[in-house]
Structures are given as structure tokens and as C-alpha cells.
N, C-alpha and C positions, 0 to 999 in steps of 0.2 A: 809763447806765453799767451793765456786765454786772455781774449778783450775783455774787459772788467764792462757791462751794460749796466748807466745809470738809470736807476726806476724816476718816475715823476709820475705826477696824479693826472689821470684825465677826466675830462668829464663828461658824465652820461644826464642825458635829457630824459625825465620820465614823465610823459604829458597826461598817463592817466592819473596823476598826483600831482601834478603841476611843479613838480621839485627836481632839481636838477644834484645830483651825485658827485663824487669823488673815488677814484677805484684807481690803485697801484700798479703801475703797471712796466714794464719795459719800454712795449712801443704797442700802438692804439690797437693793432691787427691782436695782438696776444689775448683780447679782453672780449675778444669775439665769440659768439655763442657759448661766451661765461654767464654764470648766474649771479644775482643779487638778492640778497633777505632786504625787506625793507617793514618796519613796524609802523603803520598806521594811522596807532591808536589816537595820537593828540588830532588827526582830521575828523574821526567818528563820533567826536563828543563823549568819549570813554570807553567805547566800544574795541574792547582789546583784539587787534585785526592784523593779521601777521599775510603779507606780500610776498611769490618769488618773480622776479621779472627774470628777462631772458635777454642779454645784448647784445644787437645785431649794430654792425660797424656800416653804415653804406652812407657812400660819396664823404668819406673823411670825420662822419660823426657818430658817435655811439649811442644809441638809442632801446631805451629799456620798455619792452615791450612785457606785459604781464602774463605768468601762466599758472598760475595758483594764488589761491588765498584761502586761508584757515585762520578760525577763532582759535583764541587763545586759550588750551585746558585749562587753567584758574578760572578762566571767564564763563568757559560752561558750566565747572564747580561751583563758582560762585552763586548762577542763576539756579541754580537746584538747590529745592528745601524743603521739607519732611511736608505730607499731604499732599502731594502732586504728583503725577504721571508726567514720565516724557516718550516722545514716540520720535527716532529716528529713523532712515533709511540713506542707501545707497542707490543711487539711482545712473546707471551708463545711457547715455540720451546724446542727440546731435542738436550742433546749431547751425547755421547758413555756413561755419566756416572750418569744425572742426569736430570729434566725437569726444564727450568730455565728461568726467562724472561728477556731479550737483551731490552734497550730503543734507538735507535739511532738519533739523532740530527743531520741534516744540514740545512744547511745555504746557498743560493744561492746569485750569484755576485748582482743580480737585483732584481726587483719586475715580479715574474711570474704569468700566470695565476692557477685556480685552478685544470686544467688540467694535467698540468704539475707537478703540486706539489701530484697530485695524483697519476700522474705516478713513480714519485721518489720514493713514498711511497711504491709503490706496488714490484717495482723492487728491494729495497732494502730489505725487507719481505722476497723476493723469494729466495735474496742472502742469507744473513742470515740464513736461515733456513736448505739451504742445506751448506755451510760451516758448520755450529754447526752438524749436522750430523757425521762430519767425525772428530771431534774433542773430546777431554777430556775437562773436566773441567779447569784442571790446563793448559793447550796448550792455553784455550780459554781468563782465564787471563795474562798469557802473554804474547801474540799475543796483547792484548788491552795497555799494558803496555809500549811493543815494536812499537807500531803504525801497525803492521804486521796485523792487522785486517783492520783497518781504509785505508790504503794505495789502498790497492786492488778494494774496495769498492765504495772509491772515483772515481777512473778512470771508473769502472761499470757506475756509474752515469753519470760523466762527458759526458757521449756519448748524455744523454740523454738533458742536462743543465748545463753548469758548472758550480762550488760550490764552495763556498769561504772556508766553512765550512766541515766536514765529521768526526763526532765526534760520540762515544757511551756515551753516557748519564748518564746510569746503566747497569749493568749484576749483575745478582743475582741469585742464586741456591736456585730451591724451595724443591723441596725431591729428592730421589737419584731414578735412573728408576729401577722397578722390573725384571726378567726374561722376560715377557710378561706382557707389558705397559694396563694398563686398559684402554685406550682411543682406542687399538687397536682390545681388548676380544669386546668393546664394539662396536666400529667400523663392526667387524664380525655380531655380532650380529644384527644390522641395516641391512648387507645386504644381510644373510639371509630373515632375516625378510619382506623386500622387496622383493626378489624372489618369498617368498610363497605366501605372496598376490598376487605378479605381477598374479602367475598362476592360485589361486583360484578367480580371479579378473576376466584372460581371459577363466576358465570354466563357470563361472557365468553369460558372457557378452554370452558364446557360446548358455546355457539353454536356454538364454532371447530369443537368436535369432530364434532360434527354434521353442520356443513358437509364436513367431510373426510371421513366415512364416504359422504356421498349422493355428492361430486364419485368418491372412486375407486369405488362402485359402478355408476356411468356407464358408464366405458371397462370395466369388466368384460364387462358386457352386451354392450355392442357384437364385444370380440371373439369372444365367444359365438358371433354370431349370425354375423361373420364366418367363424367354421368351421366351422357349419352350411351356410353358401353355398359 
């Protein structure tokens, strides 16, 4: 006869929320590198903000560690209203700790042209990209939790259009970064690669030329010697 295993609640610590959980479980090991939804919203002042943490069990306690976060669609619908432009993107970028992709959303006072909204786009990319550079993961979600991200970002923009909107969308942690990033072995690799042709490219333009000078000094000669005769 199968042992009947009683479930009980354990509890998970989530310190980038300062809240502590309840998750069903058999025995604590089973709850291990399980996931958690957690909604937000009542910490952001309204800001409808949807969390998945990740639970990691170590030295006997389970600990919810964050790896996504997205706005809520009602809440983007909500901020969208007839006479305005939005401009997002997707952006794959690293931080000190992991390669991750940032989506950011804004939203301008008027209707721009597509100039413009592709400038926003581009400038905000640039921004992004090098912020996440100098950050951790965990800095990175709460910097977006803080508005510490968004704040800075907005005024970047504002020079360029001003914005009704300045919001991230998503951040999500895709793998953690190695010692040396394979886009960067690979990177090298390209521009070796490039060098060596560059040079077997300018010996081989060199051969050509050579041969072209000796071929039409040939027929030179000859007619030469033809109007001599």
C-alpha cells in the first residue's frame, strides 16, 4: 500500500519585497527551483506590476529570488489614448550578472513623426544598455520597482520630445553570464577572421596587379617593334 504524504505550507522569504509566502508542498526539497507569480501592484502606488521569483532551498530555507517582471496589459491599455504616439522595443543586453532582455515603453504628449520615434528608440537602447552594464541583477529590479531606472531615462528623452509616459514593460533574466561571454569568443573570432582575409584579399589584389602591368606591357613592346619594321 502507497504511503499516503501529508502536504503542509512552507514558507518562502522574498526580500526583494520584503514579504514572506506560503507554498504547498509535501517536503521543502520538492519546492526547489519551482516558480512563483507574485502581483505587486498595492507596493507601486497603482502601478499594476506582475513578479515571477525562482525558489532556491539552501541550508533548510526557501528563498524567492526574482527573474521577471511585466506590466500589466490593462495597464498599458489603460495608459494609451487617442493623440499620442508610443514607441517600444526589445532590447537583449547584459548585466555584471546575467544576459537579459529590458522592453521599454513610452508614450509621447502628441502625435510624432517616425523620425522621431526612432530617435527615442535608438537613444533609449544606447541608454539601457550601458546602465545594465554597470549593474546586478538585483540593483536592476529595484531600481524599476524604485522608479530609479525610469526617472533618469525620461529626462534622457525629454531633450529629445517630451513624454507623457517612460515606463519598462518587462525585464527578464535569460541565463547567468559565463567567465567570457560567447558572443564576445565569437565576436574575436569575426575579427580575426576579417583581418586575415582583409590581408590574403590585399596579397591577392597585389598578384593581380602585377600580372596586369607585365600582360599590357607585352603588346606595348610588340607594337613598338612593329613600327620600327
Amino acid at each position: 500500500m502507497a504511503k499516503i504524504i501529508k502536504k503542509k505550507f512552507f514558507e518562502v522569504d522574498v526580500p526583494m519585497i520584503g514579504e514572506k509566502h506560503s507554498i504547498l508542498a509535501g517536503a521543502l526539497e520538492e519546492i526547489n527551483k519551482k516558480v512563483m507569480r507574485i502581483d505587486v501592484t498595492r507596493k507601486l502606488k497603482g502601478k499594476s506590476l506582475d513578479m515571477i521569483f525562482k525558489i532556491v532551498v539552501e541550508n533548510g530555507k526557501a528563498i524567492g529570488i526574482p527573474v521577471k517582471m511585466t506590466l500589466m496589459p490593462f495597464f498599458v491599455k489603460h495608459m494609451m489614448h487617442t493623440g499620442v504616439d508610443y514607441v517600444e522595443d526589445s532590447i537583449m543586453a547584459e548585466t555584471k550578472d546575467s544576459q537579459v532582455v529590458i522592453k521599454p515603453f513610452l508614450i509621447t504628449r502628441k502625435r510624432v513623426s517616425r523620425a522621431v520615434r526612432r530617435t527615442l528608440r535608438n537613444s533609449a537602447r544606447n541608454w539601457l544598455v550601458d546602465y545594465l552594464k554597470t549593474k546586478t541583477d538585483d540593483d536592476v529590479f529595484q531600481d524599476v520597482l524604485s522608479n530609479q531606472l525610469q526617472k533618469p531615462l525620461s529626462l534622457k528623452l525629454k531633450k529629445i520630445y517630451p513624454l507623457a509616459i517612460c515606463e519598462i514593460k518587462s525585464f527578464e533574466i535569460k541565463k547567468p553570464l559565463t567567465t567570457k561571454s560567447a558572443s564576445t569568443e565569437i565576436g574575436q573570432i569575426e575579427i580575426k577572421k576579417d583581418i586575415t582575409e582583409g590581408e590574403n584579399f590585399k596579397e591577392e589584389t597585389e598578384e593581380i596587379t602585377e600580372k596586369v602591368e607585365i600582360s599590357e606591357e607585352k603588346p606595348k613592346k610588340k607594337t613598338k617593334n612593329k613600327g620600327i619594321k
